[in-house]
N, C-alpha and C positions, 0 to 999 in steps of 0.2 A: 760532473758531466756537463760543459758548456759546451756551446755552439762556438765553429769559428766565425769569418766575417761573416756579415750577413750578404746575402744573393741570391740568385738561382738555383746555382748548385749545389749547394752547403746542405749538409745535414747534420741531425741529431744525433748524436751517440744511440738516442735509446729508438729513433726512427729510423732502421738501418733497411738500403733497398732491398728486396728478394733477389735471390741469385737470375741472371738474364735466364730466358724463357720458361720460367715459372709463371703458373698462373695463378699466381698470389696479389691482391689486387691491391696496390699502392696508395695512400692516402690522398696524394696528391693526384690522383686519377678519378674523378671523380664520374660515377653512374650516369648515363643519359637516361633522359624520360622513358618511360612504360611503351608509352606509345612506339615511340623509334624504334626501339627493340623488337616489338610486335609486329611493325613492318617490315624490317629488316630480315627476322626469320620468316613471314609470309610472302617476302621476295623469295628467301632463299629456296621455298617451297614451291613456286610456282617454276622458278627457274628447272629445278630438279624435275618436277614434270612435265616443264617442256620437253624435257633431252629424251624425255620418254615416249612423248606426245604428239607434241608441236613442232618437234623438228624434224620427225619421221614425215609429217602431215603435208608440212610445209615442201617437204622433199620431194614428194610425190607428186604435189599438185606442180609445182616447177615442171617434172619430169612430166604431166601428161600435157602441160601447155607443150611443151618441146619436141613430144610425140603428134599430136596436131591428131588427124582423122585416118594415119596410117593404122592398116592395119595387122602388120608385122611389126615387131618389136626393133626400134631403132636403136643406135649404140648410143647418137649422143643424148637421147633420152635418159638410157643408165648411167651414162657419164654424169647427166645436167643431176640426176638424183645421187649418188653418189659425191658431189663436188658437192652440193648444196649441203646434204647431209655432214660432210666434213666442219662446213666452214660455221653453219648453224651450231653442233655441238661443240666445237671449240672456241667459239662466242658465249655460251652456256656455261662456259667453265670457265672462259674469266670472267665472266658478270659473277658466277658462285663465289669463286675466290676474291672478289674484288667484296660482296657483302660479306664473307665472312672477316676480313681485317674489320668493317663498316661495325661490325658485330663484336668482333673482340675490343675495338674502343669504346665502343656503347657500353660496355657491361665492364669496362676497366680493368680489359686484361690486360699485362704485357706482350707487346706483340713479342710475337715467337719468333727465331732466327728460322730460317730456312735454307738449309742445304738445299744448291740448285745443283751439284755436279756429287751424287753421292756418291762416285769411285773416289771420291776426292776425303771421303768418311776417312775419320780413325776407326779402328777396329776394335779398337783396346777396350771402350766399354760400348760391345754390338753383343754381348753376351750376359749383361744386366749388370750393372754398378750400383752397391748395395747404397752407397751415398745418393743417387736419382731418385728424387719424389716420382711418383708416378703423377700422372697429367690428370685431370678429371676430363671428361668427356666432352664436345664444346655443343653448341648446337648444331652447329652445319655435320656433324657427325652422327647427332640424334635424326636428323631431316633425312641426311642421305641412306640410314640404316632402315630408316621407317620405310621412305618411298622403293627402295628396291624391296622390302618384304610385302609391301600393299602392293608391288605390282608383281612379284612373280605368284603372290597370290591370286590376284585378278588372273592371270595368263594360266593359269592351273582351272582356278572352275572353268573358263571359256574354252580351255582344251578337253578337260572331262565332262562338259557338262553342254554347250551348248554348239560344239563345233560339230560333232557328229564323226559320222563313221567313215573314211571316205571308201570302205570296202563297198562293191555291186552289195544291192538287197536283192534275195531270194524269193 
């Protein structure tokens, strides 16, 4: 088992790639620092609770500068909250999507191929192909699963617990 020329692209018989978008981590892809990684998913966390937080917040304050000292509800107030809202949460999501690539090269995955037009999918294996490793979990999927269960739990006590009744008391 010899190597051919030697170069870039050459390999080993017995150091043979993992099939594309596995996340089976290459030798030649080497780990980034502790720390990066630490940042990178306490980005990815801060960002996911802004989409929840901070750009609702951000929305509204836009919305009542644009409302001014009126006091009937104007349109382009719900417009200016509305459009901000839009543009704020889809800023959110590529800053998310941009750490999590930032993230799968820190920790030396292969990046993953991405279907951007899935009507454009084969079919043939959308019903489980017993040859498909199954994917492990990544982080941005641990982040995002965490923060939607810590906030529809927050939104559950503040609705049973602190928001009140809005029926007349007797």
């Amino acid at each position: 088992m010899g190597t051919r020329a030697a170069g870039p692209m050459t390999r080993t018989a017995d150091r043979a790639a993992p099939p594309p978008g596995s996340n089976v981590r290459r030798a030649d892809r080497p780990r980034k620092s502790l720390w990066r990684r630490v940042l990178l998913v306490a980005a990815m966390i801060l960002a996911t609770l802004n989409i929840w937080t901070g750009g609702p917040v951000l929305a509204l304050w836009v919305g009542s500068k644009v409302q001014g000292t009126y006091s009937t509800l104007k349109m382009s107030a719900v417009g200016a909250v509305v459009l901000v809202l839009a543009v704020v949460v889809f800023l959110l999501v590529k800053a998310i999507a941009w750490l999590d690539v930032r993230y799968a090269e820190a920790v030396g995955r292969a990046p993953k191929a991405r279907q951007v037009r899935p009507w454009l999918r084969s079919l043939a294996g959308r019903y489980g192909d017993p040859k498909k490793v199954p994917q492990p979990v990544t982080a941005l999927e641990w982040v995002l699963v965490t923060m939607v269960v810590i906030v529809v739990a927050l939104f559950e006590v503040w609705f049973f617990v602190f928001a009140g009744s809005p029926l007349p008391k007797q």
